[in-house]
C-alpha positions in Angstrom: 39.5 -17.4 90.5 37.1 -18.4 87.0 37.3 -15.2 85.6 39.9 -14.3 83.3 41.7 -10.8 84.5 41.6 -8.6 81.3 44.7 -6.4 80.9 45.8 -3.7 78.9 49.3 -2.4 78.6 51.2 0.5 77.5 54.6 0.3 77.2 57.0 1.8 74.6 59.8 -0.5 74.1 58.6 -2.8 71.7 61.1 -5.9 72.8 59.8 -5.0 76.7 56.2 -5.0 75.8 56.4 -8.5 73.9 57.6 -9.5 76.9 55.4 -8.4 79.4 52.4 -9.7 76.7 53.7 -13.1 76.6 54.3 -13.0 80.7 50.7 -12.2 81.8 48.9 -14.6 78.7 51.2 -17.1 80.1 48.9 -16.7 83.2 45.5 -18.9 82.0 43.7 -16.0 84.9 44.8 -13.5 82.3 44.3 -12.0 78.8 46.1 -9.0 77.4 43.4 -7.3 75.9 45.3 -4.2 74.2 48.8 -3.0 73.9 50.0 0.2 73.0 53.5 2.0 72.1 52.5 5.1 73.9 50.1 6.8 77.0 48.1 9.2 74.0 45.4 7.1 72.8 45.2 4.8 76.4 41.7 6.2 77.7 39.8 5.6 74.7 40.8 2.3 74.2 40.2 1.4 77.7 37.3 2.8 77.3 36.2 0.6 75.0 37.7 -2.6 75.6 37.3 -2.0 79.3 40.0 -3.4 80.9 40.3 -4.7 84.8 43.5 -3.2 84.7 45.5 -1.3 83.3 49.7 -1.5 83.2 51.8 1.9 82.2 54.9 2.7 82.0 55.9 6.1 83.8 57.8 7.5 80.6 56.2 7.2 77.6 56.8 9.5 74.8 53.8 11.7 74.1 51.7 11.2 77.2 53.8 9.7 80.4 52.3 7.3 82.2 51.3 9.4 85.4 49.4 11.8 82.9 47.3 8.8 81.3 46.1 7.8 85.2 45.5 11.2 86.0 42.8 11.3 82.8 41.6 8.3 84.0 40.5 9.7 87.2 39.0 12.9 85.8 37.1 10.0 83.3 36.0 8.3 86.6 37.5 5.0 84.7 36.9 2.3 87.1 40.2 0.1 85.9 42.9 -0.3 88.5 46.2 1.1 87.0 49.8 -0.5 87.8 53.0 1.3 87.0 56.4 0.2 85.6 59.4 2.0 86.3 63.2 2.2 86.4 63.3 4.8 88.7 63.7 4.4 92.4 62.9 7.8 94.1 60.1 8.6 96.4 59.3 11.6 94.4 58.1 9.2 91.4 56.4 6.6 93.8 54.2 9.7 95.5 53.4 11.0 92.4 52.6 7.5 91.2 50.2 6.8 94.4 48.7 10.6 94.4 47.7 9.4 90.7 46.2 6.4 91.7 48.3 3.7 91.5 47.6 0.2 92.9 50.4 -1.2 92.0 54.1 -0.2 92.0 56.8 -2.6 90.1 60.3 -2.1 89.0 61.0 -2.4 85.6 64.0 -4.8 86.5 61.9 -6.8 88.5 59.0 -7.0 86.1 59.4 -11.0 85.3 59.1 -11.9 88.7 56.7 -9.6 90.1 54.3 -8.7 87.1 51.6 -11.3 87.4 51.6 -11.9 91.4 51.0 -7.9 91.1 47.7 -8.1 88.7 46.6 -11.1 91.0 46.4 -8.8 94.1 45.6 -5.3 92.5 42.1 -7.6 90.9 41.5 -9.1 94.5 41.7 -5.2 95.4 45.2 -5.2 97.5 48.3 -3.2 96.8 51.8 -4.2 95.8 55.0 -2.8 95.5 58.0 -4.3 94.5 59.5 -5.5 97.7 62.7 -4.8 95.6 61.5 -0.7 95.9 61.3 -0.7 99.6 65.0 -0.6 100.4 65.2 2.3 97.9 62.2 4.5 98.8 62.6 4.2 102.5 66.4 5.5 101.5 64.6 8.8 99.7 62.0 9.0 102.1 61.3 12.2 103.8 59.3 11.6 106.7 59.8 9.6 110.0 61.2 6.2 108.9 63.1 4.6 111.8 59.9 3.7 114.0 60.0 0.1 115.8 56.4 -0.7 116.0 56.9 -0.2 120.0 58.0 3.2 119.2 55.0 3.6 117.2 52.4 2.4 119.3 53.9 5.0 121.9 53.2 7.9 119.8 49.5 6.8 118.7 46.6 5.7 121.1 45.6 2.5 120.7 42.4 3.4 118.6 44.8 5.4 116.5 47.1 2.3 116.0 44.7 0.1 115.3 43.0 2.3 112.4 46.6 3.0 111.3 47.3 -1.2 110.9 43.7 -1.4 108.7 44.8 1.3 106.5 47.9 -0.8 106.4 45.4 -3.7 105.1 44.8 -1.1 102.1 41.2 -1.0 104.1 39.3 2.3 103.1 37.7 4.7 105.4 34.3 3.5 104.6 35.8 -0.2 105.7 37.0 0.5 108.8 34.1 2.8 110.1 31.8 -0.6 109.4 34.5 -2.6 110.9 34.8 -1.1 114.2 31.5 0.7 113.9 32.1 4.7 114.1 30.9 6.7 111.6 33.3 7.8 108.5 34.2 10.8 110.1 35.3 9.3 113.3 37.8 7.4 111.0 38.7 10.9 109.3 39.4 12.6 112.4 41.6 9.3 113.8 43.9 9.7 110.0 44.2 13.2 110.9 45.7 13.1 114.4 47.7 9.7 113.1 49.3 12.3 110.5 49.9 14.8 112.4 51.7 12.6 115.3 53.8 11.0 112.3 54.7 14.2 110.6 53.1 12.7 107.5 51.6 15.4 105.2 50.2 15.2 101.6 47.8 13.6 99.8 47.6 9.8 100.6 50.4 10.7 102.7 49.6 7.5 105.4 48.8 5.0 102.4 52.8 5.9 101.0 53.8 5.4 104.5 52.4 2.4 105.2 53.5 1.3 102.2 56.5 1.4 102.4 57.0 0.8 106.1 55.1 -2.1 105.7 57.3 -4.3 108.5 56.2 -1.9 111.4 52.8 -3.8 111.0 53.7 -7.3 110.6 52.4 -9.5 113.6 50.7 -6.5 114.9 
């Protein structure tokens, strides 16, 4: 990696934010290249300074941070947001992914897990606090208690095999080149894989794979 990762952050504790600064420019792959107290102004300034990423704390006064990624999705902004947060629920980390999220980190976990996060959300991966996944597979609604022998019995082996790419954070496009079916082919396949799962809502099987990331180790 040569080029330097430019990052913008929006945090409203001013004693946090100094230290999250001073965490990522301690990284010579990185440059903080705007910080602010609040989520109002966030899309104009990333639109100007143009960020590769962008890190926001859920809740900010004025504009939270799940409103700020939402506007930068309408505004087809092509930074990759990270959240911070102190909250553990699954509620918060759906809304977070359904918003676009990349990466997921816990605020009390922020030292150790900041800059390893930025590294793989610029290489175009996705990270959660490993910290999180205890917590969220606590909260979480659907099926949760799968071996992946279990789950290889309730999904054909095409089916398991697209499910293990998405699991690669691999997008639809991706895996129709990789196994050479067209786009909808690999539509249909997420379907079904849903439906077998119980898995509903928007990115439903990227939340689920997310956070049952172990059924897919080795596999």
């Amino acid at each position: 990696m040569t080029d330097s990762i430019n990052v913008l952050v929006a945090e409203d504790h001013p004693i946090f934010r100094r230290g999250l600064i001073d965490i990522i420019n301690s990284d010579p792959h990185m440059s903080v290249v705007a910080n602010l107290s609040n989520g109002m102004n966030v899309t104009t300034v990333a639109r100007n300074c143009r960020p590769d990423i962008i890190v926001l704390d859920i809740d900010m006064p004025i504009k939270s941070g799940l409103e700020v990624a939402t506007d930068l999705q309408t505004e087809k902004n092509p930074a990759k947001v990270i959240f911070l947060t102190s909250n553990s629920s699954y509620e918060v980390f759906s809304k977070a992914i359904t918003a676009g999220a990349k990466g997921y980190i816990l605020k009390d976990n922020a030292i150790e897990d900041t800059v390893n996060c930025i590294r793989l959300v610029a290489q175009g991966k996705m990270y959660v606090s490993p910290s999180l996944t205890g917590y969220l597979m606590n909260d979480y609604k659907a099926p949760k208690k799968d071996s992946p022998d279990a789950l290889k019995d309730k999904l054909t082996p095409s089916e398991f095999k697209i499910l293990n790419l998405i699991a690669e954070h691999k997008t639809s496009k991706v895996i129709s080149e990789e196994l050479f079916i067209s786009p909808k082919t690999v539509e249909n396949h997420r379907t079904n894989i849903s439906k077998k799962l119980g898995i509903s809502g928007t990115n439903g099987l990227l939340k689920f794979v997310l956070i049952n990331r172990h059924l897919f180790d080795n596999n």
